[in-house]
C-alpha positions, 0 to 999 in steps of 0.5 A: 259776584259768585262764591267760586269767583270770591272763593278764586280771588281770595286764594289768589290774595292770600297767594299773593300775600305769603309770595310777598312776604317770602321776597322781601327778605331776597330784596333786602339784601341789596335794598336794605332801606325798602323794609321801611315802606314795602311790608307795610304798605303792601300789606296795607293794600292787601289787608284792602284787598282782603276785607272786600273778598274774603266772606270771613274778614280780617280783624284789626290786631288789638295788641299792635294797635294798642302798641302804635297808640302807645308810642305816638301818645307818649311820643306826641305827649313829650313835645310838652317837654321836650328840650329840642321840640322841633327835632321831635317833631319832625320825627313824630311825623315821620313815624305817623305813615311808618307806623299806622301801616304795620297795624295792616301786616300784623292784622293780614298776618294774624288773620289768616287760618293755618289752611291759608298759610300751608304755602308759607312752609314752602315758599318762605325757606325758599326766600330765606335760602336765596336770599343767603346765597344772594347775600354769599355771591354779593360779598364774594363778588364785591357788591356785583349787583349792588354796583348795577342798582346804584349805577355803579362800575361794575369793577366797584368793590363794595365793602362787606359792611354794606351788606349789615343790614341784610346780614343782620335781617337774615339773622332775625329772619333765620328761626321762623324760616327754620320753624317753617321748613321744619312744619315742611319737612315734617310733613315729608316725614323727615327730622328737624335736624335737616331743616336745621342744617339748610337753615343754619349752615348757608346762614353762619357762611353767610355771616362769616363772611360779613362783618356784622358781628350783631347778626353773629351773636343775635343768632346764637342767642336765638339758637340758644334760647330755641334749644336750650331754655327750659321752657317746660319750667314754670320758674323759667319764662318768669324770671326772665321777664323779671330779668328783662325788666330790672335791666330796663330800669337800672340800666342807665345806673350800671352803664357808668361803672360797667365803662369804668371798669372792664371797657378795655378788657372788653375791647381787648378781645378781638370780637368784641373790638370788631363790634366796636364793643368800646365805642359802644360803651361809651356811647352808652356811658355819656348818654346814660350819665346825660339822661339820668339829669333829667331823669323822670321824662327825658328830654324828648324823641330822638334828642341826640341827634340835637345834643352837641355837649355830650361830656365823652371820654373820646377814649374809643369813639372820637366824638361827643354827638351820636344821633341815636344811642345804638340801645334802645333802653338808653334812647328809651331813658333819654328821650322820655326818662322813668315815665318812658322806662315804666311804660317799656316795662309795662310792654315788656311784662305783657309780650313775656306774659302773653307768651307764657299763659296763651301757647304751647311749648313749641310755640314759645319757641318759635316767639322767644327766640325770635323775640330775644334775637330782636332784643338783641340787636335792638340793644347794640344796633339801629336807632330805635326809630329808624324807618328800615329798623321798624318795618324789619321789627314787624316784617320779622314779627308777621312772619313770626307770627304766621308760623305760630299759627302754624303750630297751633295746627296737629300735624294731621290736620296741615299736611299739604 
């Protein structure tokens, strides 16, 4: 094959790649549970694809590799002790295909040079923006197009609640899109402001009409943290990285008395009852107080859903059984103890230092915020091994890190 044909067919591949990565958040919203395989396993055929064609060859990421050892060694390992065995297990092999794909989308993501990824700027707004206004049109009109995918009467009314999970991606998809179209519109010679408000407006439309009060306060902690944290300051990053790892290790400890104590007072306010602020600190109280009994490895992978005596109040949440805790620090602690804390501290302290020592300001930008809205909704949402939540986390982070690479480009030199 000659190089202009490999030269055409590689263009061709890395086309095909961005235009995937910029649908996918269109198609979430109404196939929320199609981020468990569609990202992964399509970029796994095009990392294939790739490698074939390409004269400089996609490199496997290290960090993510290391990252899908580290929780199938930990998890595997935890058979040795696990109190429901068999429930473990069965998770184990489901997360084996979800996992092993990702390594494929963060290697295709990270592998592509800034000349590649210019049509990102475009195209992924662009699947943002459709995908908000998808989200607008499907609540206004009742599940329109939800109703014709499930076969469905079309004078079905769907609840907005259906839509929380594409409500809650948009949220984590909205500062790379915004990173994006700013690079865009920079080129274009006009301010981020703008690209901000055709960003953000539809966005908070969109989420005021919903009833996802996660993808809410997700997104203003990441418009926050990406306007507002004093990034230029040394001091800055490190103490929230210590922050972040104290919280891991004492949160099991806290929990009980933060229930006791202000549980009422924090569903009393109307937000937080809507987000079942209450429910969920009772979840997380009867989870912690069950963890810390076997407190130095846990009682293995997804043991909830096995637990039928969790020793509840009932005061807000009328059951004693949740299949996962809807934190991932307490599902951390009751699943592998102390030893699966200090390993979550260890991943902890080398993403925030990572971030810190190897970019520049605005790039920290881009990856904090987006990190900290992940955080978030990882710590009041989904279970922490749930299909869709996984292949989110690491759609969210390809295209978070397709944008980086972006920014380590001067504007001179990414102009289309």
């Amino acid at each position: 094959m000659n190089t202009d044909t490999s030269n055409a067919i590689e263009r061709k591949i890395v086309l095909i790649f961005c235009c995937l990565m910029a649908i996918i958040p269109i198609v979430t919203i109404n196939l929320p549970r199609s981020q468990a395989f569609v990202p992964g396993a399509s970029a796994t055929l095009i990392f294939i694809a790739y490698y074939i064609y390409s004269k400089i060859k996609p490199v496997i990421s290290k960090d993510t590799t290391a990252m899908v050892v580290i929780i199938m060694s930990v998890s595997i390992l935890s058979l040795l002790w696990a109190t429901y065995p068999e429930v473990s297990g069965k998770k184990i092999l489901k997360l084996i295909p979800l996992l092993i794909p990702q390594i494929f989308l963060i290697s295709m993501a990270t592998s592509l040079k800034s000349y590649d990824l210019l049509i990102l700027k475009k195209w992924l707004p662009i699947g943002f923006l459709l995908a908000t206004f998808l989200l607008i049109f499907e609540i206004l009109n009742h599940g329109f197009i939800h109703n014709i995918f499930r076969g469905q009467s079309l004078t079905t009314i769907t609840d907005p609640d259906d839509f929380n999970r594409g409500t809650v991606a948009l949220a984590l998809y909205a500062i790379p899109a915004f990173t994006l179209l700013g690079l865009y519109f920079k080129d274009k010679s006009l301010s981020k402001i703008y690209a901000g408000a055709v960003v953000f407006i539809p966005l908070f439309i969109a989420i005021s009409l919903s009833e996802s009060q996660a993808s809410l306060m997700s997104l203003i902690l990441g418009i926050l943290f990406l306007t507002a944290f004093p990034y230029s300051q040394k001091w800055a990053l490190p103490c929230l990285k210590y922050g972040f790892i104290a919280l891991i290790l004492i949160t099991p400890f806290i929990i009980t008395p933060i229930y006791n104590n202000f549980s009422q007072d924090i569903q009393n306010f109307e937000i937080m009852a809507q987000g079942y602020a209450g429910h969920r600190l009772e979840v997380w109280d009867y989870v912690s107080r069950y963890a810390l009994n076997k407190p130095f490895f846990g009682y293995g992978l997804e043991a909830t859903r096995a637990i039928t005596d969790f020793d509840s109040k009932m005061i807000f949440h009328n059951e004693n059984t949740i299949l996962h805790p809807h934190n991932f620090v307490i599902q951390i602690w009751i699943e592998f103890g102390l030893f699966g804390a200090l390993i979550l501290c260890a991943l902890t302290y080398a993403m925030f230092t990572k971030i810190q020592k190897d970019y520049n300001l605005e790039q920290q930008r881009l990856l904090l915020s987006t990190l900290i809205t992940v955080i978030f909704t990882a710590s009041v949402a989904y279970g922490l091994w749930q299909g869709a939540w996984i292949g989110l986390m690491f759609h969210v982070a390809a295209l978070t890190l397709m944008a980086n690479t972006l920014l380590k480009t001067p504007p001179s030199q990414s102009t289309e």
